[in-house]
C-alpha positions as CSV (number, residue, x, y, z in Angstrom):
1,X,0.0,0.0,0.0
2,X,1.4,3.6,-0.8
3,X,2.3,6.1,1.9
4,X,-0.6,8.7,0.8
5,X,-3.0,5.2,1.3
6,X,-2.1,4.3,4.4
7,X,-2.1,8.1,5.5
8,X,-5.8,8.0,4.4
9,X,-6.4,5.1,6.4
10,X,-4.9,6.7,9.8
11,X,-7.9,9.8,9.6
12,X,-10.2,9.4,12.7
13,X,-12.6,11.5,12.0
14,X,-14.5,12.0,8.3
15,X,-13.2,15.0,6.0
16,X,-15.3,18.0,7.3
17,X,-15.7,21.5,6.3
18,X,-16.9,24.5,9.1
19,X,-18.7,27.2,9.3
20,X,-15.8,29.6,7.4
21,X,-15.7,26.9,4.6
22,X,-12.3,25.5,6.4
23,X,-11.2,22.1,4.9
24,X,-10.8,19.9,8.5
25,X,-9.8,16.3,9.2
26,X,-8.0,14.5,12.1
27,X,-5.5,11.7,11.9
28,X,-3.5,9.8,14.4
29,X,-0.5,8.3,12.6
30,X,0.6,4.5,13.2
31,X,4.3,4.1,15.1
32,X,4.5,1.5,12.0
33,X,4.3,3.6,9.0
34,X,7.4,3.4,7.1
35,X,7.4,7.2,7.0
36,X,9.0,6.4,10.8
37,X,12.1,4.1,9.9
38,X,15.1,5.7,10.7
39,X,13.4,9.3,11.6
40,X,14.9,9.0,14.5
41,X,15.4,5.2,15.6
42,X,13.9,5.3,19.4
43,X,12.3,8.5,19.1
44,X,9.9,8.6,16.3
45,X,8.7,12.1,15.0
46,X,6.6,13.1,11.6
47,X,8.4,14.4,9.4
48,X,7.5,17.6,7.7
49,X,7.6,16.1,4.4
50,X,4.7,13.8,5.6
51,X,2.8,16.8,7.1
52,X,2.7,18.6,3.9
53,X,2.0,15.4,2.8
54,X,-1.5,15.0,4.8
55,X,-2.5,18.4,3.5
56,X,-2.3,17.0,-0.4
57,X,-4.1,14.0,0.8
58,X,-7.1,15.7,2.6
59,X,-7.4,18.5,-0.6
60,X,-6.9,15.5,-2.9
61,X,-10.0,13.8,-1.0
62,X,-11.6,17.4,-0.9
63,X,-11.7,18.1,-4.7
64,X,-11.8,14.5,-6.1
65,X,-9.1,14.4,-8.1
66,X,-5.4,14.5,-7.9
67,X,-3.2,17.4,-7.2
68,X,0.6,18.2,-7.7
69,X,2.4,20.3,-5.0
70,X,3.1,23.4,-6.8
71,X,5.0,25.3,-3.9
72,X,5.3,25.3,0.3
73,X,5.8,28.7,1.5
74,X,6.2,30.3,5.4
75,X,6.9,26.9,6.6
76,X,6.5,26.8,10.5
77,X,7.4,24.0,12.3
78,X,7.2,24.5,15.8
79,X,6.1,21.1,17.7
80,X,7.6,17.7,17.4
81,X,4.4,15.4,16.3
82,X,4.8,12.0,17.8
83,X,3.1,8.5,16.5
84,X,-0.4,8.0,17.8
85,X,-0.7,12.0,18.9
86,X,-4.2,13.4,17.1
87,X,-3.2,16.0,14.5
88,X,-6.0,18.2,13.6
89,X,-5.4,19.7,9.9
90,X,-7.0,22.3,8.6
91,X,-7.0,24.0,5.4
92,X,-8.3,27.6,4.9
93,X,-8.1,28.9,0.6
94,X,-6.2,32.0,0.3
95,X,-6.2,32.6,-2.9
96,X,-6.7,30.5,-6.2
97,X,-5.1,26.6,-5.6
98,X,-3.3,28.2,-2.0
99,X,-4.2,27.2,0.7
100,X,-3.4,28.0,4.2
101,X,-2.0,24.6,6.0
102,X,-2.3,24.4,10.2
103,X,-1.7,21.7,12.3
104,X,-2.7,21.3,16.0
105,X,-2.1,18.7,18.2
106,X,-4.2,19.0,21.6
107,X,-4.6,22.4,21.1
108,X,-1.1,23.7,20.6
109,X,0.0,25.0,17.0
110,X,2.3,22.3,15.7
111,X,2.7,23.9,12.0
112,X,1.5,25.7,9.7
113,X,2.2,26.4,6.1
114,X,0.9,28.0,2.8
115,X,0.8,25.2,0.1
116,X,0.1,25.9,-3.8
117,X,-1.2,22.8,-5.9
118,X,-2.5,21.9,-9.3
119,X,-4.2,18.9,-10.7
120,X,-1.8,16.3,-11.1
């Protein structure tokens, strides 16, 4: 099974959308993903890449269709995301195919990001 796949299969709650039209979904990622080998042996952390990742996934899943990352821009990475923690994304447009990435877990901002895409 691909990474995106088994991504999709760690959501625990259904792809939602609020009140201000924000894209929202929460996963909690399995300590056996492979996304976890060797980053860091004993001390597991998501990496970015897979958190920009999520956000392709859950606009993917959004919009129906595939989507390229274009660009990531004002990257903020500021909490270590561990296996099993829930991450809630959301994903607010900005402007045409940008969209404004944040991550919380428990409350506290983990990241945030802009991220541009395009059909694949």
């Amino acid at each position: 099974m691909s990474l995106p796949a088994q991504l999709r299969s760690c959501a625990s709650t259904p792809l939602a959308s609020a009140d201000d039209g924000a894209i929202t979904q929460t996963f909690r990622l399995a300590a056996d993903l492979p996304c976890y080998e060797g980053h860091f042996p004993g001390e597991p952390v998501t990496p970015a890449v897979v958190q920009i990742l999520l956000a392709r996934i859950v606009l993917e899943d959004a919009c129906g269709h595939g989507l390229r990352v274009g660009q990531v821009n004002g990257g903020e990475f500021r909490r270590v995301i561990k296996p099993g923690e829930p991450i809630d994304l959301r994903l607010c447009r900005t402007d045409e195919n940008v969209y404004l990435a944040t991550l919380t877990v428990e409350g506290a901002l983990a990241a945030k990001f802009r991220l541009t895409v395009e059909p694949a």
